[in-house]
N, C-alpha and C positions, 0 to 999 in steps of 0.2 A: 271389179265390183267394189262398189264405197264400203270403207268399215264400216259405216253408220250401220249398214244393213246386217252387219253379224255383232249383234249386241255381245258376245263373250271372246270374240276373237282379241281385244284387250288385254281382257281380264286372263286369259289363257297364256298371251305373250307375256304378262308381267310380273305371272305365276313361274314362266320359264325362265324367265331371266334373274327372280328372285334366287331361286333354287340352282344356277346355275354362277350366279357370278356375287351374288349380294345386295344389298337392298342400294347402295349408291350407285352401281350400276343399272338399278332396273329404271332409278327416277329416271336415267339419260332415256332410258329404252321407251319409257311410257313418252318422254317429251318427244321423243323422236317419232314413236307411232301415232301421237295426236299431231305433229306438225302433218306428217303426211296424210292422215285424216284431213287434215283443214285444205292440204295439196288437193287433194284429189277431190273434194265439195266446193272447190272453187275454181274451177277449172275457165270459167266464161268472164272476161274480161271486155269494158266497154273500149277501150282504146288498148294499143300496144306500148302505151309509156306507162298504163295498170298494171298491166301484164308483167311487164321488167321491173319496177316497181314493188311488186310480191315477188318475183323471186328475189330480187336482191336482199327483202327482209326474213325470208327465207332460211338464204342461204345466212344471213347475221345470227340466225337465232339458234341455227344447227351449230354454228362455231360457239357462240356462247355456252350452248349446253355442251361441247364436247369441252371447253378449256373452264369449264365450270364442276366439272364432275369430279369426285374424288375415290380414288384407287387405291385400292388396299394392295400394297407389291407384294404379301405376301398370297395372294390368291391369284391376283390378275397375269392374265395368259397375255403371248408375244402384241397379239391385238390391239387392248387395252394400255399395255406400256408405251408404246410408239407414240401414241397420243401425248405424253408429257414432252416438257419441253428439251432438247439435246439427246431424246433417246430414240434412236433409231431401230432398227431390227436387227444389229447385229447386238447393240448395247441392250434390249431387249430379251434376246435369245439370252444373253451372258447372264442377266438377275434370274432368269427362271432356273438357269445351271444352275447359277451360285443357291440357290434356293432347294434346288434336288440335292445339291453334295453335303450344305452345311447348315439347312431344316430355314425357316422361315425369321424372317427380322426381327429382333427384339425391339428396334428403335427405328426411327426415321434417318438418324445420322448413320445405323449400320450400311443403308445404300452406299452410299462411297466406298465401301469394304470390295464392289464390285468392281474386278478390272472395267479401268477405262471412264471410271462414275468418278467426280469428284465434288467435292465441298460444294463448289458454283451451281453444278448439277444439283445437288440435295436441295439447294440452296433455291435457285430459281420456281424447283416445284411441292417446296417444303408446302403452301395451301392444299396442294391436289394431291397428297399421299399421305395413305396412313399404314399401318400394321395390323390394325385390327380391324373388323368389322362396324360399322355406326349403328 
């Protein structure tokens, strides 16, 4: 079924996502459920080079909002961290430790305090992280 047809199923996603992760989170959530709105209302293409064509710019727009969005480390679950740059799931798993044993970051530079994070690491995704909520 097209979103279009459930007028609040939106509004409901980005009430949960508000309430679940924080408001720079939810803008990816909103961009990402109107991208698949637009997916699924445009499903009929006149030739097969339209067709590949929309997904390629698609699949651009989903990368831009995922390398566009900013994270707040002291909130953001293993999920959300992966998505920065050099941090993986084990480096991931490690800031939410670091974050359970010695309470949430005061700064952006305190990331590097986490085994395995360093300066380059802070450094590379010092636009897409914050400490406090926007």
């Amino acid at each position: 079924m097209n979103a279009h047809h459930k007028p609040g199923l939106i509004g409901a996603m980005l009430s949960t996502a508000v309430s679940a992760v924080g408001a720079a989170a939810a803008r990816a959530v909103l961009i990402m459920t109107l991208m698949l709105s637009e997916a699924l209302a445009a499903t009929c293409f006149a030739s097969p080079q339209q067709a590949y064509a929309s997904l390629l710019a698609q699949e651009a727009a989903q990368l831009q909002a995922r390398t566009q969005t900013v994270i707040n480390i002291n909130r953001a679950g293993e999920g959300e961290l992966v998505s920065l740059h050099g941090i993986g799931s084990s480096k991931a798993q490690a800031i939410v430790l670091y974050r359970e044993m010695f309470g949430g970051f005061q700064t952006v530079e305190d990331l590097a305090k986490v085994k395995g994070i360093g300066q380059k690491t802070v450094e590379k995704n010092r636009a897409r992280i914050s400490v406090q909520d926007e």
